[in-house]
PDB file with one MODEL, atoms N, CA, C and O in Angstrom:
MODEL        1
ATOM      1  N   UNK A   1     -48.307 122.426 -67.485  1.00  0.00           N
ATOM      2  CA  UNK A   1     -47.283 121.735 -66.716  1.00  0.00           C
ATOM      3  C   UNK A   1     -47.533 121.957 -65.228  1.00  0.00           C
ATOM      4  O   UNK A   1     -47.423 123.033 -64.641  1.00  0.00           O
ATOM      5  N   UNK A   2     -47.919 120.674 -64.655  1.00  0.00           N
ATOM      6  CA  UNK A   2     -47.168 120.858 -62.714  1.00  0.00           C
ATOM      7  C   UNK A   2     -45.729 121.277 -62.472  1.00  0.00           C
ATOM      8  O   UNK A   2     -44.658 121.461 -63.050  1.00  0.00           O
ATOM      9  N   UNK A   3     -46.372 121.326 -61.181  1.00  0.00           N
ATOM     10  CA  UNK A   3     -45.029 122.064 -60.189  1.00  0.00           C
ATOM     11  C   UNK A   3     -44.190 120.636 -60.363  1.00  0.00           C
ATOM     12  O   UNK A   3     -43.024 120.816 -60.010  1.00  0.00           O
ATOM     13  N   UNK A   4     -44.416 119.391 -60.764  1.00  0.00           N
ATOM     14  CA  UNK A   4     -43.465 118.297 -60.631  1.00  0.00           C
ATOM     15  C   UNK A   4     -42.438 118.739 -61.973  1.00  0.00           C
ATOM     16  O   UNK A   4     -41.218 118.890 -62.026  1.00  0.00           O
ATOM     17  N   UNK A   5     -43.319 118.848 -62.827  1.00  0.00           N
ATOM     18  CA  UNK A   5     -42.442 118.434 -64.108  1.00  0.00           C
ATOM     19  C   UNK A   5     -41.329 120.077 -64.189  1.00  0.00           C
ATOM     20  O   UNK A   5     -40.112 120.156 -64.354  1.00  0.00           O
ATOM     21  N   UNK A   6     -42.237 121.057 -64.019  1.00  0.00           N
ATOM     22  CA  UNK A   6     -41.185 122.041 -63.774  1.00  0.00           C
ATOM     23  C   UNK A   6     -39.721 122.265 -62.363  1.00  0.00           C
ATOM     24  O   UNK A   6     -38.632 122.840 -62.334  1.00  0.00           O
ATOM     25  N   UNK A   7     -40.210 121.771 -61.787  1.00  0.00           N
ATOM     26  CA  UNK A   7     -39.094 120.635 -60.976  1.00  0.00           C
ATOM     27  C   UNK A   7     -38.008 119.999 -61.322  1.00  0.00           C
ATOM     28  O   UNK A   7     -36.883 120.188 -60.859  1.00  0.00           O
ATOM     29  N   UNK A   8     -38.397 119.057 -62.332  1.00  0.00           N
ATOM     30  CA  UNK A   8     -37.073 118.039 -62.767  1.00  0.00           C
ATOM     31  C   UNK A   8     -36.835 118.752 -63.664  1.00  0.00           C
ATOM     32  O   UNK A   8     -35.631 118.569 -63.845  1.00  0.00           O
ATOM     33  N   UNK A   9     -37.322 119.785 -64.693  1.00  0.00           N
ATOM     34  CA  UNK A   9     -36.867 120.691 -65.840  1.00  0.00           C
ATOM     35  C   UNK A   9     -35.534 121.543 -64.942  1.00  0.00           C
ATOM     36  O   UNK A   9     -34.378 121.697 -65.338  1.00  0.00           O
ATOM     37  N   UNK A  10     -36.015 121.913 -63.904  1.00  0.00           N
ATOM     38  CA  UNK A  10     -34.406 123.351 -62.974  1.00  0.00           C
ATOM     39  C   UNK A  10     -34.154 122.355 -62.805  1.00  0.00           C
ATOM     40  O   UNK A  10     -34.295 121.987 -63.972  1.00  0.00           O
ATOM     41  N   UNK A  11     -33.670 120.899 -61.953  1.00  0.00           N
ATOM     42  CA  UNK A  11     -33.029 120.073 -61.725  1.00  0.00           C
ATOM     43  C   UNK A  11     -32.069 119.626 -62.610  1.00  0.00           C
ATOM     44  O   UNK A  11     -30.909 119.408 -62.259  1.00  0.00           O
ATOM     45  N   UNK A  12     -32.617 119.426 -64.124  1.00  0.00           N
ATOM     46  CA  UNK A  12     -32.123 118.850 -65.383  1.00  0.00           C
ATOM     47  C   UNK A  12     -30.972 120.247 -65.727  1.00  0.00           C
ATOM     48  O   UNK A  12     -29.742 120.244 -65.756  1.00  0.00           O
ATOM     49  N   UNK A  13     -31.858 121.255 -65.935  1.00  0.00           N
ATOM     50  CA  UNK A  13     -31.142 122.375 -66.530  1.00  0.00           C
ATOM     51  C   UNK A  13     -29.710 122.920 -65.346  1.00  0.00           C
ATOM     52  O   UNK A  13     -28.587 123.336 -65.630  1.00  0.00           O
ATOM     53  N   UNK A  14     -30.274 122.719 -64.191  1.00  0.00           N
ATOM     54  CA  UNK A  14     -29.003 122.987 -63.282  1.00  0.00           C
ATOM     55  C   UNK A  14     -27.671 122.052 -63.783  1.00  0.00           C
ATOM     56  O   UNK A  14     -26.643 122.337 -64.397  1.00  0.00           O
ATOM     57  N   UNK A  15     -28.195 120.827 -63.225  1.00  0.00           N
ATOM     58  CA  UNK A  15     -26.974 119.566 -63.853  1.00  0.00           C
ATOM     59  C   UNK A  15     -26.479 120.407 -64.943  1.00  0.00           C
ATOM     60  O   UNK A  15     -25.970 121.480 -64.617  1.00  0.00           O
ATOM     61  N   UNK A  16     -26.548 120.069 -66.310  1.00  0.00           N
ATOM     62  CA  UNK A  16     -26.791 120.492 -67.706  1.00  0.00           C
ATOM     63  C   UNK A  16     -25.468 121.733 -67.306  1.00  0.00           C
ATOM     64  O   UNK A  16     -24.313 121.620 -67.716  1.00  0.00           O
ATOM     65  N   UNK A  17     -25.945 122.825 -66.476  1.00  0.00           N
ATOM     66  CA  UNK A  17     -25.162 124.031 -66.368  1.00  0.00           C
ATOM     67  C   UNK A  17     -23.901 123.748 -65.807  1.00  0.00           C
ATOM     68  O   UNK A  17     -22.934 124.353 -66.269  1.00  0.00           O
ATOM     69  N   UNK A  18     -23.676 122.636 -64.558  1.00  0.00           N
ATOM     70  CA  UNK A  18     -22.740 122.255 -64.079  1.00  0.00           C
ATOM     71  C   UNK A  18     -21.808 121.520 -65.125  1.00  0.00           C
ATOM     72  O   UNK A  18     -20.691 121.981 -65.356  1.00  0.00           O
ATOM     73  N   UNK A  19     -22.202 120.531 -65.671  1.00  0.00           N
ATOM     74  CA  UNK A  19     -21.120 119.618 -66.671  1.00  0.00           C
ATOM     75  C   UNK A  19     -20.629 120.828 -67.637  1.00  0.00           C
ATOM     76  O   UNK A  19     -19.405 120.894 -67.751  1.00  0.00           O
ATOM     77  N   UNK A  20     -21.568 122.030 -68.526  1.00  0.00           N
ATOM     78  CA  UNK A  20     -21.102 122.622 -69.572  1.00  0.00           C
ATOM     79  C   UNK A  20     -19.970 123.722 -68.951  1.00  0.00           C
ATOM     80  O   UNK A  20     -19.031 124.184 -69.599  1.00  0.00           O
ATOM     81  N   UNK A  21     -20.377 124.109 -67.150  1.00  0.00           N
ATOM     82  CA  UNK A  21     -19.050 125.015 -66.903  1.00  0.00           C
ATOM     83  C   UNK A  21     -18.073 124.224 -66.349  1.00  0.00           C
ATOM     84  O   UNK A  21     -16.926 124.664 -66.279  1.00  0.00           O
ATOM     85  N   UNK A  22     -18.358 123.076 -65.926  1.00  0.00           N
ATOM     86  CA  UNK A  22     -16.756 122.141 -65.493  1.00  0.00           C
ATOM     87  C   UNK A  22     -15.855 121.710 -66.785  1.00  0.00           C
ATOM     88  O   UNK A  22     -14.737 121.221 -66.621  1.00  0.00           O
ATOM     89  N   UNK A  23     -16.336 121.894 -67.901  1.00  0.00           N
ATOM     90  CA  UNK A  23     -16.083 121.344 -69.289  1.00  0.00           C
ATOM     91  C   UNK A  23     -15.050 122.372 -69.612  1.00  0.00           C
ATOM     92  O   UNK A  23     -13.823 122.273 -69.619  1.00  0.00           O
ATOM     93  N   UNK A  24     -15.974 123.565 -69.924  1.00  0.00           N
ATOM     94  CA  UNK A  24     -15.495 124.929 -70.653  1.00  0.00           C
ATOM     95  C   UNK A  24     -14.620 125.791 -69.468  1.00  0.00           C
ATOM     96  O   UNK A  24     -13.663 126.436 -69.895  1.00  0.00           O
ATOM     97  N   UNK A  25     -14.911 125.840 -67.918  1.00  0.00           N
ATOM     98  CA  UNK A  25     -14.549 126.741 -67.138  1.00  0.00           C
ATOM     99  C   UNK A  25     -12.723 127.012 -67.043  1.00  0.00           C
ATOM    100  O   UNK A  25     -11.882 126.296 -67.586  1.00  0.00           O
ATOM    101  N   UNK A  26     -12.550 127.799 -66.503  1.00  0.00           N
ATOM    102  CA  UNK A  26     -10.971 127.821 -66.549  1.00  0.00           C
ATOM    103  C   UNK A  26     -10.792 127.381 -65.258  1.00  0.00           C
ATOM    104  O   UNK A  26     -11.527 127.685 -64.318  1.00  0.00           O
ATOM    105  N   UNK A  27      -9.638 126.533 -65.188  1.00  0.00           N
ATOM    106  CA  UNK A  27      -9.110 125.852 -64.262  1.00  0.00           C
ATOM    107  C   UNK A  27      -7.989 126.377 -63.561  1.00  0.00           C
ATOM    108  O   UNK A  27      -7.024 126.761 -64.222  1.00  0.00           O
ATOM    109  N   UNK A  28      -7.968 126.473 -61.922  1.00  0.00           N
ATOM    110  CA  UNK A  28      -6.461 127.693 -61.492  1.00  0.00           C
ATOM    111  C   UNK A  28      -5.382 126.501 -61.457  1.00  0.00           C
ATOM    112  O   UNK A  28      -5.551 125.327 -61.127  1.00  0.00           O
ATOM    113  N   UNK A  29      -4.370 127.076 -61.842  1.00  0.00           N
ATOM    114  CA  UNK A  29      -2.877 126.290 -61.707  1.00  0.00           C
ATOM    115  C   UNK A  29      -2.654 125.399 -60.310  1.00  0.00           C
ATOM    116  O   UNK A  29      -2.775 125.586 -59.100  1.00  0.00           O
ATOM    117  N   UNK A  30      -2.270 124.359 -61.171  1.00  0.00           N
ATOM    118  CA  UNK A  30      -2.154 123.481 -59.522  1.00  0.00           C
ATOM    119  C   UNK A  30      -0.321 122.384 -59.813  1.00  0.00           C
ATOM    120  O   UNK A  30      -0.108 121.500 -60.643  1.00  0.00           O
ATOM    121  N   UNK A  31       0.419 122.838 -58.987  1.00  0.00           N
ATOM    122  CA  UNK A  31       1.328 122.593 -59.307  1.00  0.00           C
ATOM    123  C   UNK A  31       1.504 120.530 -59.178  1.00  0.00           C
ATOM    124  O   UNK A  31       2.393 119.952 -59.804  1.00  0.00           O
ATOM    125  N   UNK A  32       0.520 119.788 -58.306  1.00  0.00           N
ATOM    126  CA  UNK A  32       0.011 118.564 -58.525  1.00  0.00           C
ATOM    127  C   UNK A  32      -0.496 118.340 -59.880  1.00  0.00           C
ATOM    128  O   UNK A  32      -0.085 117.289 -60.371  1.00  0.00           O
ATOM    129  N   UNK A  33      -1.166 118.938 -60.518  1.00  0.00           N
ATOM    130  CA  UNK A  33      -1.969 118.623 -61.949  1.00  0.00           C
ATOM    131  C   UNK A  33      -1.012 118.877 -62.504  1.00  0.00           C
ATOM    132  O   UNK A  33      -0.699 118.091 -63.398  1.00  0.00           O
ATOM    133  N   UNK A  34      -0.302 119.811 -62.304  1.00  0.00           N
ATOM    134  CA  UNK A  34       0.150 120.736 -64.123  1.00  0.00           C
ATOM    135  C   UNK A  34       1.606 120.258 -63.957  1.00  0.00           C
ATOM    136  O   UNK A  34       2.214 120.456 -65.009  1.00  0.00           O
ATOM    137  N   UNK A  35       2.399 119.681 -62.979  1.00  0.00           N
ATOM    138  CA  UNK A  35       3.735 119.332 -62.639  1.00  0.00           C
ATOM    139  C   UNK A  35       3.900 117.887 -62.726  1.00  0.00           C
ATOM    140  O   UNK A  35       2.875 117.214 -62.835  1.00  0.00           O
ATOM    141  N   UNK A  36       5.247 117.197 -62.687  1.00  0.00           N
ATOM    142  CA  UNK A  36       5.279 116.134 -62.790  1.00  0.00           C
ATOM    143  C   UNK A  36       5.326 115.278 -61.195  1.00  0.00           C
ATOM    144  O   UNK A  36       4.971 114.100 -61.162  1.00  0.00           O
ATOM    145  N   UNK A  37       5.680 115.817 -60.221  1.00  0.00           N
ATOM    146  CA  UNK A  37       5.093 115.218 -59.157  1.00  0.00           C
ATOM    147  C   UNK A  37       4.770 116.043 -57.728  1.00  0.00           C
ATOM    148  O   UNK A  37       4.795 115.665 -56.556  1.00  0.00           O
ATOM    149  N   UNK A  38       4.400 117.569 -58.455  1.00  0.00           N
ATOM    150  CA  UNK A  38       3.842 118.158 -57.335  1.00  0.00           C
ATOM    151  C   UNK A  38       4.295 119.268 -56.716  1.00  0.00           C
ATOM    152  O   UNK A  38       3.675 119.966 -55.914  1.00  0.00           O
ATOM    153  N   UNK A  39       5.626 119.437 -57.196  1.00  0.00           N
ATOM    154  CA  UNK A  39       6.973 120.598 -56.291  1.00  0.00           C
ATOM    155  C   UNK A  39       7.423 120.968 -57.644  1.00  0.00           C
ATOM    156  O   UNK A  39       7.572 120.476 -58.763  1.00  0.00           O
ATOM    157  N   UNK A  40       7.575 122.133 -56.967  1.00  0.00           N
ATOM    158  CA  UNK A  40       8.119 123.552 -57.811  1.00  0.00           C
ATOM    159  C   UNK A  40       9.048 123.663 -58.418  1.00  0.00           C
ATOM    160  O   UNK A  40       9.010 124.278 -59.484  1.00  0.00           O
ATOM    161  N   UNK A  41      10.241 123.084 -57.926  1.00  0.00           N
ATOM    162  CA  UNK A  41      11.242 122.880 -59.111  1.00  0.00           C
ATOM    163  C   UNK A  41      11.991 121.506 -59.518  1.00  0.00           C
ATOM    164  O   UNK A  41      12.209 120.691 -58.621  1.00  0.00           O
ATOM    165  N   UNK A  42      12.385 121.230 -60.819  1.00  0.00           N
ATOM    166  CA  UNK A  42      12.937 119.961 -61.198  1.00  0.00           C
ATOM    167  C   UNK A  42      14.594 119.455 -60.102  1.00  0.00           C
ATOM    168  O   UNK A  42      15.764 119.836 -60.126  1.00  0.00           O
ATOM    169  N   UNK A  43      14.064 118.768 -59.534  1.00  0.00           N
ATOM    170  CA  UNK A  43      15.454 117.911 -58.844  1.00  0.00           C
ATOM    171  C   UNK A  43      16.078 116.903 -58.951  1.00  0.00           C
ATOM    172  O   UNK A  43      15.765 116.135 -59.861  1.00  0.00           O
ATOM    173  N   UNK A  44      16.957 116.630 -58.231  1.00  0.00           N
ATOM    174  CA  UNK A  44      17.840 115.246 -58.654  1.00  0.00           C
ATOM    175  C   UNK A  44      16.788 113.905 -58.732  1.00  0.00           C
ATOM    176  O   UNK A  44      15.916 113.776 -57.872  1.00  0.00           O
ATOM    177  N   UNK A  45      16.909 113.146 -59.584  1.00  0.00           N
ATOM    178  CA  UNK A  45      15.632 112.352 -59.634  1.00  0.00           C
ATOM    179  C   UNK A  45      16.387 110.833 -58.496  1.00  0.00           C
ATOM    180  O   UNK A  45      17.533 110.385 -58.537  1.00  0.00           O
ATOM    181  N   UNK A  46      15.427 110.471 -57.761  1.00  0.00           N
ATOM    182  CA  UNK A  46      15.518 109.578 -56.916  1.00  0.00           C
ATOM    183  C   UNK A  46      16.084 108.346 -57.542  1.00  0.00           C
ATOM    184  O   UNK A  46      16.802 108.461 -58.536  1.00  0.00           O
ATOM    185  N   UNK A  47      15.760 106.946 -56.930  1.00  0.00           N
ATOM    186  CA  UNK A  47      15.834 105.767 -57.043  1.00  0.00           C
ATOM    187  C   UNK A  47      14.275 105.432 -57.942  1.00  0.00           C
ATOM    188  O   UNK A  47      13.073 105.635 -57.774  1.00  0.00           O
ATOM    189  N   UNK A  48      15.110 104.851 -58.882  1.00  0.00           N
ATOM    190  CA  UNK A  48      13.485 104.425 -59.929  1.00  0.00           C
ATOM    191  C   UNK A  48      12.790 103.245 -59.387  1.00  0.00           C
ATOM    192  O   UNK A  48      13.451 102.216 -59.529  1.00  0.00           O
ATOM    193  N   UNK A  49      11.917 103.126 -58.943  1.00  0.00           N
ATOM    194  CA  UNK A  49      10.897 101.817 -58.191  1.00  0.00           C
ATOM    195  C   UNK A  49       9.669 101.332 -59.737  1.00  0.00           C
ATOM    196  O   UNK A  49       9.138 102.027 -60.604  1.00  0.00           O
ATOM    197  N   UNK A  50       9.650 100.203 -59.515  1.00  0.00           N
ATOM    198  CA  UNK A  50       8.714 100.127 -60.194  1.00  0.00           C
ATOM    199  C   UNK A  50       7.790  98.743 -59.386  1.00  0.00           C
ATOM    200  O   UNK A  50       8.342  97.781 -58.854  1.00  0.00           O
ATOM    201  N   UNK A  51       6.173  98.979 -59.480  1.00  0.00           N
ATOM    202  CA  UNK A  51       5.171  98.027 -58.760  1.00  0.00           C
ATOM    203  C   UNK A  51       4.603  97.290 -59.586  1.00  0.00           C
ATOM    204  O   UNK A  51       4.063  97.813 -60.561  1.00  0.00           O
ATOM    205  N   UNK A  52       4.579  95.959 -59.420  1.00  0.00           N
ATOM    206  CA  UNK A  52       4.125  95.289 -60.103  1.00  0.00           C
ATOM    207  C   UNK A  52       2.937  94.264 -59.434  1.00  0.00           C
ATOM    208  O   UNK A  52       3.330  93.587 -58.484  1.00  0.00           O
ATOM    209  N   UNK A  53       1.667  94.113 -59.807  1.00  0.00           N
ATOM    210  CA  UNK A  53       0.815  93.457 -58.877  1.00  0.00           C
ATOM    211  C   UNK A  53       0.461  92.183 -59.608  1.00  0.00           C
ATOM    212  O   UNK A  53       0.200  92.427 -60.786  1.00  0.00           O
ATOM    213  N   UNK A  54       0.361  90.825 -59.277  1.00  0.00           N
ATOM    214  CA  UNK A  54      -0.454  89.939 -59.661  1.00  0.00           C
ATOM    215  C   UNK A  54      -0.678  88.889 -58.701  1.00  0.00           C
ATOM    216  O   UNK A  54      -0.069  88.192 -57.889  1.00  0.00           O
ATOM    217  N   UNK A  55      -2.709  89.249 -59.518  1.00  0.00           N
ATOM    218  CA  UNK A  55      -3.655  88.172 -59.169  1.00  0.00           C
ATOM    219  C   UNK A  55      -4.603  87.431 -60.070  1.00  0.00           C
ATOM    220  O   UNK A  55      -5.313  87.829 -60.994  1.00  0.00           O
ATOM    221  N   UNK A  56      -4.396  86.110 -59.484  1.00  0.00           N
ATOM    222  CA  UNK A  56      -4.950  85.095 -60.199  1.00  0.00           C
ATOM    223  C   UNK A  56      -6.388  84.507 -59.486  1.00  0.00           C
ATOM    224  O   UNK A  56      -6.643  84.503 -58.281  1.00  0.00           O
ATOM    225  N   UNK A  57      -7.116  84.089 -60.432  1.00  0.00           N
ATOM    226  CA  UNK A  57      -8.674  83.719 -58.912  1.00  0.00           C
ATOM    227  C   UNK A  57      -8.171  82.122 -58.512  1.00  0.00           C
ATOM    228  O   UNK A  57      -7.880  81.116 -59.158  1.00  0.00           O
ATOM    229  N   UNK A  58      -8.235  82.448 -57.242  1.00  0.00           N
ATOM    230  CA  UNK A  58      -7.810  81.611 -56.458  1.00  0.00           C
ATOM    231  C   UNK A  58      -6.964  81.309 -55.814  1.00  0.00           C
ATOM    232  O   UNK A  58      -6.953  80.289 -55.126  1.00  0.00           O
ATOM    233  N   UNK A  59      -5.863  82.314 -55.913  1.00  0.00           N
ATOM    234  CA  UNK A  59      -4.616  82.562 -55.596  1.00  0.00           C
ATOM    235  C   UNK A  59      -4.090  83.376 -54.581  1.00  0.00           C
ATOM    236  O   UNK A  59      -5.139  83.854 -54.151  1.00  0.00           O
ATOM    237  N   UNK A  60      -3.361  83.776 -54.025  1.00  0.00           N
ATOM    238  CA  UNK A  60      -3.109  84.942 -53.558  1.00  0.00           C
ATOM    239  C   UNK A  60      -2.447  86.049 -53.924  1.00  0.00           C
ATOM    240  O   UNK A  60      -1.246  85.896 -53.701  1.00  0.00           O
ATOM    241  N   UNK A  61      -2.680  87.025 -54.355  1.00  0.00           N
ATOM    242  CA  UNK A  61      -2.523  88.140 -54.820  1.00  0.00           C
ATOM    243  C   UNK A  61      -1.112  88.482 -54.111  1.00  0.00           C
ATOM    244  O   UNK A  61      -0.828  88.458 -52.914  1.00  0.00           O
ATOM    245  N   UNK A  62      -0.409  88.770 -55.104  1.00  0.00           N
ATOM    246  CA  UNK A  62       1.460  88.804 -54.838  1.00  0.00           C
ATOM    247  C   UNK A  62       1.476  90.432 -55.711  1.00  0.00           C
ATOM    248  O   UNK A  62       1.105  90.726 -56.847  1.00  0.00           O
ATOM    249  N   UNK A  63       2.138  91.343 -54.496  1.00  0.00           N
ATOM    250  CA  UNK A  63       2.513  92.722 -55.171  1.00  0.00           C
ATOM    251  C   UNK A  63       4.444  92.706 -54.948  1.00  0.00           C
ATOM    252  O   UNK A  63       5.082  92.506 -53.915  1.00  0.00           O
ATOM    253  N   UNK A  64       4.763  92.894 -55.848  1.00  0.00           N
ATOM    254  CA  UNK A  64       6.277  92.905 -56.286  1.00  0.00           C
ATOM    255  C   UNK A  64       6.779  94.043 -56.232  1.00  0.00           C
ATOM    256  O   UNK A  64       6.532  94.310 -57.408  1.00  0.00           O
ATOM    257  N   UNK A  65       7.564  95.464 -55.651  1.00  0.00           N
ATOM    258  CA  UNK A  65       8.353  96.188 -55.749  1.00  0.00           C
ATOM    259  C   UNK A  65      10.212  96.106 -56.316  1.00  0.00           C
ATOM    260  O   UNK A  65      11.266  95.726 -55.807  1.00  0.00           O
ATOM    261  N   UNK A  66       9.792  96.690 -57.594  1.00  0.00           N
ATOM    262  CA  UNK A  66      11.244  96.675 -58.078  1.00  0.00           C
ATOM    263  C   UNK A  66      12.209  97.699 -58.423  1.00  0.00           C
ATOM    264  O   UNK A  66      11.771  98.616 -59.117  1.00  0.00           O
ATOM    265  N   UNK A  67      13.390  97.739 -58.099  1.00  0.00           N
ATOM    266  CA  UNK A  67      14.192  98.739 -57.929  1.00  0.00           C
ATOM    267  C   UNK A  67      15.004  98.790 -58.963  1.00  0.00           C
ATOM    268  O   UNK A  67      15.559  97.752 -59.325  1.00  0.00           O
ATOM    269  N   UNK A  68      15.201  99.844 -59.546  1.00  0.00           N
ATOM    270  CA  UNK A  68      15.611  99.391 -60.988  1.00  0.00           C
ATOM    271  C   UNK A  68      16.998 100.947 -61.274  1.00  0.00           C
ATOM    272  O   UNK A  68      17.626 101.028 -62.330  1.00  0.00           O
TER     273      UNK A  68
ENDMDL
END
């Protein structure tokens, strides 16, 4: 084997090491991920919005905010 092919072999095997510890690794608490919108404790829940987008080809693309 050349110095090429042993090359893309640590290249391959690095990758390879990255995906199997982002997979398996432990992940630290993140109150964005692990919460429902980010803050620490449950509060009075706001005004419910809901977005609605539509586009058609050829059209102009109409985004709708609804308050519900």
């Amino acid at each position: 084997m050349d110095w090429q092919q042993w090359a893309s072999l640590v290249i391959v095997a690095a990758a390879a090491g990255l995906l199997v510890r982002g997979t398996f690794g432990r992940r630290k608490f993140s109150f964005q991920r692990n919460t429902h919108c980010g803050c620490s404790g449950h509060s009075e829940p706001g005004p419910r919005t809901s977005i609605v987008f539509h586009a058609r080809k050829g059209a102009r693309p109409e985004v709708v905010v609804k308050m519900k």
